[in-house]
MIPAZA-339860 format. One record per residue (C-alpha): z, x, y; residue number from 1; residue in three letters. Coordinates in pm, whole numbers. Layout:
# residues N
((Z, X, Y), NUM, "Ala")
...
END
This chain:
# residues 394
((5022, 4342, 15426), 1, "Unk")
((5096, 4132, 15129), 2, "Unk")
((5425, 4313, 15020), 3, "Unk")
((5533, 4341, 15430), 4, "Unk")
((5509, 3926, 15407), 5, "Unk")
((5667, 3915, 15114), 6, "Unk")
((5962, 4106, 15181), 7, "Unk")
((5964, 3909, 15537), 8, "Unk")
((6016, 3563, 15385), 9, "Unk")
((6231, 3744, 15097), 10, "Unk")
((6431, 3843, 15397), 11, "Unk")
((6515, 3511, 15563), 12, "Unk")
((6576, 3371, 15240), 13, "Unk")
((6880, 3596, 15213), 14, "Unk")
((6988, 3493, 15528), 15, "Unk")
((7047, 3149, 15421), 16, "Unk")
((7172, 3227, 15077), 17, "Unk")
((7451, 3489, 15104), 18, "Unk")
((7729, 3372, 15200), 19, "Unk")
((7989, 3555, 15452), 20, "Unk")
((8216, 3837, 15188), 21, "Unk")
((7949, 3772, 14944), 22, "Unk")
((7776, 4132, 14751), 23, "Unk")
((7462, 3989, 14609), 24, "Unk")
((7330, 3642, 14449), 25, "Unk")
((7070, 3644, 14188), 26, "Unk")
((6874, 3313, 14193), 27, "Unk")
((6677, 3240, 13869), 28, "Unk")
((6359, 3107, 13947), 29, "Unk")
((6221, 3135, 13570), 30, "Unk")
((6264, 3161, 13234), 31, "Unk")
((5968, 3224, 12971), 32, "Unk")
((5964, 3002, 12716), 33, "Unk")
((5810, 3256, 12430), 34, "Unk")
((6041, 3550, 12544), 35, "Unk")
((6400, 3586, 12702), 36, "Unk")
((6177, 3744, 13052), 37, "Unk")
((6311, 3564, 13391), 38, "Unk")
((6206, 3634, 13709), 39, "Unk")
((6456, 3620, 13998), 40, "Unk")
((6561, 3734, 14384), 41, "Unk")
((6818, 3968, 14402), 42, "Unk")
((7028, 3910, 14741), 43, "Unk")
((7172, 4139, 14914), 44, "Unk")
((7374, 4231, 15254), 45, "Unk")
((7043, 4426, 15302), 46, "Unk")
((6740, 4217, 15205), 47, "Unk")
((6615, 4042, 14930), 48, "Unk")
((6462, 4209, 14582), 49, "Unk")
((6238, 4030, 14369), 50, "Unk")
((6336, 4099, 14037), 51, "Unk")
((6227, 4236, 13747), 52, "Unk")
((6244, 4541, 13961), 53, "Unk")
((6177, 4897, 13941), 54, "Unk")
((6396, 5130, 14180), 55, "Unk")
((6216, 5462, 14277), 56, "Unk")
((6450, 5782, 14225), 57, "Unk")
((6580, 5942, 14548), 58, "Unk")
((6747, 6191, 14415), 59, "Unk")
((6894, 6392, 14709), 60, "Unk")
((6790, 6130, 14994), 61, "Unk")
((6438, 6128, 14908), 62, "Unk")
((6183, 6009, 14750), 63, "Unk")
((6033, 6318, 14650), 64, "Unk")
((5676, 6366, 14823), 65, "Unk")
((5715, 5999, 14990), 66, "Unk")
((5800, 5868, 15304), 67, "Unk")
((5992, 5585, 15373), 68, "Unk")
((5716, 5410, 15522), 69, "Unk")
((5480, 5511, 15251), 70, "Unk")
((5747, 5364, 14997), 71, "Unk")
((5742, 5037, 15149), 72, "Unk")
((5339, 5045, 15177), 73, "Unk")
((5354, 5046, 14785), 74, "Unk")
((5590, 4736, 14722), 75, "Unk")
((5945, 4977, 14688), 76, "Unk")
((6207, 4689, 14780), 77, "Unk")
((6494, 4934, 14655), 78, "Unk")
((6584, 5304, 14635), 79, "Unk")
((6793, 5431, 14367), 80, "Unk")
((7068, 5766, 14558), 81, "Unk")
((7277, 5986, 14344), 82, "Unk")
((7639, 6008, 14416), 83, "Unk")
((7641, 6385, 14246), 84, "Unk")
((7391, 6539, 14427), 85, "Unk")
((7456, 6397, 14799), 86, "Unk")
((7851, 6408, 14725), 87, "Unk")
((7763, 6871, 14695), 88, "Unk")
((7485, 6865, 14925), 89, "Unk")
((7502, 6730, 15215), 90, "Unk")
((7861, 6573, 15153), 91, "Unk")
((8000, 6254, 15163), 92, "Unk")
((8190, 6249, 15457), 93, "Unk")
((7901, 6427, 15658), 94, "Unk")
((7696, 6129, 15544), 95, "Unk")
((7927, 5905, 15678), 96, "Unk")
((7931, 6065, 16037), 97, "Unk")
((7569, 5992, 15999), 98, "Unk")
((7647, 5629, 15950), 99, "Unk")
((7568, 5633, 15595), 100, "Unk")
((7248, 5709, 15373), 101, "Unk")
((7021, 5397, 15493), 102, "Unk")
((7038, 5553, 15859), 103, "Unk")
((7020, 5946, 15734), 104, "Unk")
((6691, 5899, 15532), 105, "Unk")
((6569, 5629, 15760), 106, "Unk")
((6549, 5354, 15510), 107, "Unk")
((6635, 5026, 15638), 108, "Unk")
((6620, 4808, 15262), 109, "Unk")
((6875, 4791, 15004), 110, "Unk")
((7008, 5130, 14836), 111, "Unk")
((7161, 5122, 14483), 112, "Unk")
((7391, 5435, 14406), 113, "Unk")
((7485, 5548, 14064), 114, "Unk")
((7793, 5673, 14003), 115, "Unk")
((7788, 6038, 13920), 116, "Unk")
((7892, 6008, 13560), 117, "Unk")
((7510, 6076, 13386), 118, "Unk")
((7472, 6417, 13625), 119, "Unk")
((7830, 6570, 13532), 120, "Unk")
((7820, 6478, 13172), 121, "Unk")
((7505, 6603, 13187), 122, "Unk")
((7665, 6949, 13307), 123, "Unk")
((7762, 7046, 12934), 124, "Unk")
((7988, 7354, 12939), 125, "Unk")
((8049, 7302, 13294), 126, "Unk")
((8241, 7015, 13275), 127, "Unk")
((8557, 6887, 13080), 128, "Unk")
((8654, 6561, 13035), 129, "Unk")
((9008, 6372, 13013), 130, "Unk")
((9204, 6034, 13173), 131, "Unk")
((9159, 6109, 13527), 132, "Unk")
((8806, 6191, 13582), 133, "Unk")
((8546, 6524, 13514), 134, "Unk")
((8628, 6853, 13577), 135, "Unk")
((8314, 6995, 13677), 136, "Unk")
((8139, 7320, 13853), 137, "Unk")
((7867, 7246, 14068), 138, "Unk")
((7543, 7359, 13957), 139, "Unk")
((7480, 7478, 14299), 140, "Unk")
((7701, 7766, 14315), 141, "Unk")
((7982, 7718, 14058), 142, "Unk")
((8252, 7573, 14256), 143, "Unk")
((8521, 7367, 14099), 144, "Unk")
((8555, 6988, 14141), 145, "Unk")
((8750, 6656, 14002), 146, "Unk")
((8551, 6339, 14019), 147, "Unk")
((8729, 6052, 13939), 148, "Unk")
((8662, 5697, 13907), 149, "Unk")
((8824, 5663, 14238), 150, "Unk")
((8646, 5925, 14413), 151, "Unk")
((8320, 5829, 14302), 152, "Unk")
((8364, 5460, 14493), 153, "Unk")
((8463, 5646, 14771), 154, "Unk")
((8177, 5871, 14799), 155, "Unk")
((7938, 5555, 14740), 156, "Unk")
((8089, 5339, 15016), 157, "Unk")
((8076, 5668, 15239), 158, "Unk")
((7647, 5648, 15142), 159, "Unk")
((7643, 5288, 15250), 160, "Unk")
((7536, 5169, 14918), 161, "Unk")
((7435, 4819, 14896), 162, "Unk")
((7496, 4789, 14457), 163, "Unk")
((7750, 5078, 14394), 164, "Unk")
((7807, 5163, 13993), 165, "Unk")
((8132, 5211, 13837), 166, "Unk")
((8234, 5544, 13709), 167, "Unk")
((8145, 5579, 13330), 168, "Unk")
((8051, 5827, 13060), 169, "Unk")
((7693, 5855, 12951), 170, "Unk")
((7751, 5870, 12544), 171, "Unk")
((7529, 6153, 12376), 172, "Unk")
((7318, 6049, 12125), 173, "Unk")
((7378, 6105, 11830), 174, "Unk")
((7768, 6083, 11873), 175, "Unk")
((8030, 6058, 11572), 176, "Unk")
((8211, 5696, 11576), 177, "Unk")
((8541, 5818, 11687), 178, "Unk")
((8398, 6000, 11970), 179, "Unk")
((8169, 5660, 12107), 180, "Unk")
((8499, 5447, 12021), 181, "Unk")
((8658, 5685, 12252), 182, "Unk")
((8464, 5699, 12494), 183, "Unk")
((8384, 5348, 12550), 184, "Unk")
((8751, 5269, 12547), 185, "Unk")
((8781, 5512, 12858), 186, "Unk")
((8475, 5398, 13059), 187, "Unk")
((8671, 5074, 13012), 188, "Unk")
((8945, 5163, 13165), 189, "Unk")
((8766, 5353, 13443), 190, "Unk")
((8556, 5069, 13532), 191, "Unk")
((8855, 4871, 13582), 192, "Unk")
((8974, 5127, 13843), 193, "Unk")
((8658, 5166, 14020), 194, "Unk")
((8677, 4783, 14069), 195, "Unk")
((9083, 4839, 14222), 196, "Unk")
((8954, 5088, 14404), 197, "Unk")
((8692, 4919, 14564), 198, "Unk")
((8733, 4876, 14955), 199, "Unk")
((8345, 4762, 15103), 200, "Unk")
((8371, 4400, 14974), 201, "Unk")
((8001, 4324, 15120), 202, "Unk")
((7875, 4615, 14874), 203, "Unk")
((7828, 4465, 14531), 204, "Unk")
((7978, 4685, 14197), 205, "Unk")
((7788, 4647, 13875), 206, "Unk")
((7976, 4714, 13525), 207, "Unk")
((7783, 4934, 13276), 208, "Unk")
((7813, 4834, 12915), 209, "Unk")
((7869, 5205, 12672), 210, "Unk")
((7884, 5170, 12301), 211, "Unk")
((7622, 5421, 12196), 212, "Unk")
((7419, 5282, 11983), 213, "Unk")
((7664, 5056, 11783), 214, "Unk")
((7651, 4656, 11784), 215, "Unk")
((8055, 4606, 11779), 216, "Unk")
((8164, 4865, 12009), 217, "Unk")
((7850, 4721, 12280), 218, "Unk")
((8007, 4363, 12227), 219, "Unk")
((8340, 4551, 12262), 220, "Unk")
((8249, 4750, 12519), 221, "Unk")
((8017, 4422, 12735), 222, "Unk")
((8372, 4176, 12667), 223, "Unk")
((8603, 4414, 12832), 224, "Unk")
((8370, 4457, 13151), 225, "Unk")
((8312, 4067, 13189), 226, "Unk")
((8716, 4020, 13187), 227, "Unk")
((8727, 4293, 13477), 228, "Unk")
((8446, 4062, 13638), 229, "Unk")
((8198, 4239, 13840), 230, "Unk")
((7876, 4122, 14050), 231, "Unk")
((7622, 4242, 13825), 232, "Unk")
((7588, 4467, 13451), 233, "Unk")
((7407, 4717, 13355), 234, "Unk")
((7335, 4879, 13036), 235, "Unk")
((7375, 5259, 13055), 236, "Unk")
((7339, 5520, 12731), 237, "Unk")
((7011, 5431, 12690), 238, "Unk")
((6672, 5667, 12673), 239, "Unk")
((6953, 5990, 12553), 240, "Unk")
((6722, 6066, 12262), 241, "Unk")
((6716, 5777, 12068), 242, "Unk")
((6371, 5590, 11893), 243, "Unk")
((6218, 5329, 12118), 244, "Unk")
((6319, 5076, 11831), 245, "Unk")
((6658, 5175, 11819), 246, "Unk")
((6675, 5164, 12224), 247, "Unk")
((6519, 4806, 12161), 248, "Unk")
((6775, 4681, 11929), 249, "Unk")
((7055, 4799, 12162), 250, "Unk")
((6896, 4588, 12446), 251, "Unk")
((6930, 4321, 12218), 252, "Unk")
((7239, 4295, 12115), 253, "Unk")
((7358, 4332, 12484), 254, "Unk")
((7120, 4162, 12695), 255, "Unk")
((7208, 3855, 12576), 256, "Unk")
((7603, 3908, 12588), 257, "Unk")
((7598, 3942, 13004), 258, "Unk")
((7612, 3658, 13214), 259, "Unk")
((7267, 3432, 13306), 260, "Unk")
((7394, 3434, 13663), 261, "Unk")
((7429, 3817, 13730), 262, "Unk")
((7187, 4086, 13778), 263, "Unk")
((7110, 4267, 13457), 264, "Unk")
((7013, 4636, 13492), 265, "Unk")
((6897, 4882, 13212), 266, "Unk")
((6966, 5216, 13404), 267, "Unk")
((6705, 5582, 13324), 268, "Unk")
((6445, 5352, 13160), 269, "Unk")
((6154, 5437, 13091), 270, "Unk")
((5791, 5420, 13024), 271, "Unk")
((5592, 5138, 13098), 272, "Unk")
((5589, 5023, 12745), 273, "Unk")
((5991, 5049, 12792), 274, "Unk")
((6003, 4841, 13096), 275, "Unk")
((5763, 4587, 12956), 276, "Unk")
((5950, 4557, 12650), 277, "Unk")
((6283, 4541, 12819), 278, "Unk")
((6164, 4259, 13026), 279, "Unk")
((6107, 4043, 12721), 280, "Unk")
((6456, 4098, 12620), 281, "Unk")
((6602, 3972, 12948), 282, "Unk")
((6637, 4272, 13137), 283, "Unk")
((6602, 4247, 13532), 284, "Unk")
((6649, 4596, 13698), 285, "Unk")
((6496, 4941, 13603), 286, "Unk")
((6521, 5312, 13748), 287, "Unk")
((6359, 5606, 13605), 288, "Unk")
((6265, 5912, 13698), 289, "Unk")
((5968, 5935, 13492), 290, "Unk")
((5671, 5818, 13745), 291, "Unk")
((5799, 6076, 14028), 292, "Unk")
((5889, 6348, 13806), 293, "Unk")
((5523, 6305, 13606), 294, "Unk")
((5337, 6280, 13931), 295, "Unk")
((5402, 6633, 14003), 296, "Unk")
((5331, 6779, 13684), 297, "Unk")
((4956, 6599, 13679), 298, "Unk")
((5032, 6322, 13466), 299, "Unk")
((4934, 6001, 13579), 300, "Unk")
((4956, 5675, 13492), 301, "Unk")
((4683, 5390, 13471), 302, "Unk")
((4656, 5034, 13343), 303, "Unk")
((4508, 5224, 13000), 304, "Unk")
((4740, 5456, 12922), 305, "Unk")
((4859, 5817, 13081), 306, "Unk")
((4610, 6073, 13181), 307, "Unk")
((4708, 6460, 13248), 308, "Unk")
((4479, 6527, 13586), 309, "Unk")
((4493, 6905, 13517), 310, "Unk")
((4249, 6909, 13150), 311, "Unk")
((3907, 7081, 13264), 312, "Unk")
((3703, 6702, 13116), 313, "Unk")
((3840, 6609, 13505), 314, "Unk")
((3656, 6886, 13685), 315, "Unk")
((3309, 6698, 13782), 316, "Unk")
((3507, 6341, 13727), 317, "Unk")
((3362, 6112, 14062), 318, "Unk")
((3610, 5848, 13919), 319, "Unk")
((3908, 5681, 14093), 320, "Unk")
((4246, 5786, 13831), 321, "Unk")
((4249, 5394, 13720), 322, "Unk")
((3916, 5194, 13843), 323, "Unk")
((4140, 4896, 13765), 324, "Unk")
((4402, 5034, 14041), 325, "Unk")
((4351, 4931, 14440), 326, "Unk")
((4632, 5186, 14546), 327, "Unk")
((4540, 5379, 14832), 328, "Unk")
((4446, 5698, 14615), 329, "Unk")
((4260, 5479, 14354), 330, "Unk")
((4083, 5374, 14709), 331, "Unk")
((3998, 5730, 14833), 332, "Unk")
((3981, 6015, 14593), 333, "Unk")
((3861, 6105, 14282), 334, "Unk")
((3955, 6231, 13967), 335, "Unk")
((3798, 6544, 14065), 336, "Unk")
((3935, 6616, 14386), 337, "Unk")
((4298, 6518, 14266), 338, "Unk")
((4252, 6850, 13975), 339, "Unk")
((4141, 7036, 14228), 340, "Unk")
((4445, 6979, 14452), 341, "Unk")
((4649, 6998, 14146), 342, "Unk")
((4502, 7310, 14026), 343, "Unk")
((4479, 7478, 14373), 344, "Unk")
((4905, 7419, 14384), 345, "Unk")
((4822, 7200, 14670), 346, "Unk")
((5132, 6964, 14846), 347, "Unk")
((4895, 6666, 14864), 348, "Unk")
((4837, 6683, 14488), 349, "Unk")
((5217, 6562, 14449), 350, "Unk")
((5200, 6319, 14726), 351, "Unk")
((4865, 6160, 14623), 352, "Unk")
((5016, 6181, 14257), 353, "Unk")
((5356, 5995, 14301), 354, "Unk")
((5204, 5771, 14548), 355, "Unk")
((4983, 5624, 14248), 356, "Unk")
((5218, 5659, 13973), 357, "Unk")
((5501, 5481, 14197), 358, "Unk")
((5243, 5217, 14293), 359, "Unk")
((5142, 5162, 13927), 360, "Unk")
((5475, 5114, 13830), 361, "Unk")
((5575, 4879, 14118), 362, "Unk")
((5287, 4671, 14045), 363, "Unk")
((5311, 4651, 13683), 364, "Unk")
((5692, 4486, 13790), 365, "Unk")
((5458, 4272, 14057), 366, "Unk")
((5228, 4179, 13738), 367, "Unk")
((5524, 4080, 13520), 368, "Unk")
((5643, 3889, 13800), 369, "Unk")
((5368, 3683, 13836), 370, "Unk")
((5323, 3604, 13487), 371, "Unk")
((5656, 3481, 13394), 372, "Unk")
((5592, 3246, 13702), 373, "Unk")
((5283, 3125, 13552), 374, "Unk")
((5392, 3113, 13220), 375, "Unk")
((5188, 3338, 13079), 376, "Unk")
((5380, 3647, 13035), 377, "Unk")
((5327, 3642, 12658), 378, "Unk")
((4953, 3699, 12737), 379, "Unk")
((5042, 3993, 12962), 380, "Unk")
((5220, 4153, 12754), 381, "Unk")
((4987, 4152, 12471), 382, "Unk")
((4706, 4235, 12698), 383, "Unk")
((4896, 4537, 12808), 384, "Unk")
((4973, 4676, 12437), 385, "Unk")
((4629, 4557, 12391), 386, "Unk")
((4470, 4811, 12609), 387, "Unk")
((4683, 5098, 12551), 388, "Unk")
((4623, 5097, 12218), 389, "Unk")
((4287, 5103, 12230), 390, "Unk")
((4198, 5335, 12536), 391, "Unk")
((4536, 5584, 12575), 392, "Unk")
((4390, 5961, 12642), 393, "Unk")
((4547, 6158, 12363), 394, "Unk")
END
């Protein structure tokens, strides 16, 4: 009831705050004065988002193993759709007959699309590169396709999308110099024609800063995209291999280049240490697919670390997952019964599982929230080291 009331007033706050032709607003509520955290509302032509946010993965117009009511019942204010995967299967244009993603999956609250790039670039062999787009074979069955800069903006204002991503290249890591320099330069440039290409002015189109993991070419890369001007930034390239330190230096060295007035999104992170961490740089936004993805492999998530719900200690376990947790599995189940389900290859083992690990992660952003308003998010953040530390199942 709490997060329906919450996203009711968030709602009617939009309604006074975005202007007619206007994407999104992001109102700064605060700042912490011991880290760069902020806490903020993301407006949009669909609803409000209280920010820092995490977006839950729906990869191919799902959540996987979670309704759209069942999303909302654990504090989701935003979905996260991939232009790759809807663009083969179902198709763009049948999408669009279908009045768009929001009305196809039966979510009615602001959608954020990526652009494609990470999935073909991802494709390795399968895929070739040059001026005009990717060259890629679907990994469904091997057909040939181009997708351009252009073509992804079409495909995401075909979804619907509320926050649409420009079309970029997702730098390996490592990468020689001339190759990131390269590359970089090209996202650039591509970024700049997503933004020409643009048609739905009510959708907003965030930038995504590339540079692999090199100061100048970030500042290079984070100048170029704030000449273009776009409604919000994001920091892509990140969690590719690299150290958690080195991921952490990148994030700051680029937080604080984009604007205080726009959205700032660190795209595939992470872990909750990640998002934690990236909060105290100045980070606002967050997708991964790391809670889902866990969820159905047994591993679970809980205020003291990560458990795996398959090991045999489990078996006679009366426990809740996290006694600290008041999710609606923490509520009803035990340990025990979720191994069982797990064990037995049971459906409701990965819709009891991502259930939890999605509220976890939701409410750790809730938590984070609430401290930066109440100035304490210093505290919470060494409490939440703090206990990991010293109780994290090995």
């Amino acid at each position: 009831m709490r997060n329906a009331e919450n996203y009711r007033m968030s709602m009617e706050k939009v309604d006074m705050s975005l202007q007619a032709g206007e994407p999104v607003k992001f109102e700064q509520l605060q700042v912490c004065h011991d880290t760069l955290a902020r806490r903020g509302i993301l407006h949009t032509r669909r609803g409000a988002v209280q920010t820092p946010a995490f977006m839950p993965v729906g990869t191919q117009g799902t959540v996987k193993g979670m309704l759209p009511e069942q999303l909302k019942e654990v504090g989701a204010e935003i979905i996260l759709g991939n232009t790759y995967h809807l663009y083969l299967r179902p198709g763009h244009e049948r999408m669009a007959q279908f009045g768009g993603l929001h009305r196809f999956m039966n979510w009615d609250r602001p959608i954020l699309t990526d652009s494609g790039g990470f999935q073909v670039f991802s494709l390795g062999s399968l895929r070739k590169i040059d001026e005009a787009g990717v060259r890629f074979q679907s990994h469904l069955d091997g057909s040939a396709h181009v997708l351009t800069p252009e073509l992804s903006i079409a495909i995401q204002e075909a979804l619907g999308a509320d926050i649409m991503m420009v079309f970029d290249e997702c730098i390996p890591h490592p990468a020689t110099r001339a190759y990131v320099v390269e590359s970089t330069a090209r996202s650039s440039r591509w970024a700049a024609r997503c933004k020409a290409a643009r048609k739905d002015l009510e959708a907003a189109l965030f930038g995504i800063v590339q540079g692999g993991m090199d100061m100048d070419l970030r500042k290079q890369s984070a100048e170029e995209l704030l000449e273009i001007g776009f409604d919000g930034y994001a920091i892509g390239g990140l969690s590719v291999g690299e150290s958690a330190d080195i991921m952490y230096q990148v994030m700051e060295w680029t937080l604080p280049l984009l604007p205080q007035n726009r959205p700032r999104y660190v795209m595939g992170v992470g872990t909750p240490e990640n998002l934690v961490e990236a909060v105290a740089r100045g980070a606002d936004m967050f997708d991964c697919v790391m809670p889902t993805r866990n969820a159905r492999n047994g591993v679970l998530f809980t205020s003291f670390g990560k458990i795996s719900i398959k090991q045999a200690r489990y078996l006679e376990d009366e426990l809740p997952v996290d006694p600290a947790c008041s999710c609606y599995v923490c509520r009803n189940y035990t340990r025990a019964y979720l191994r069982h389900l797990y064990q037995s290859n049971e459906i409701l083992a990965s819709v009891l599982n991502t259930t939890h690990n999605l509220y976890y992660y939701l409410h750790l952003m809730q938590g984070m929230r609430e401290a930066i308003t109440t100035g304490r998010f210093r505290q919470f953040r060494e409490e939440f080291h703090r206990k990991r530390i010293s109780t994290e199942e090995s």
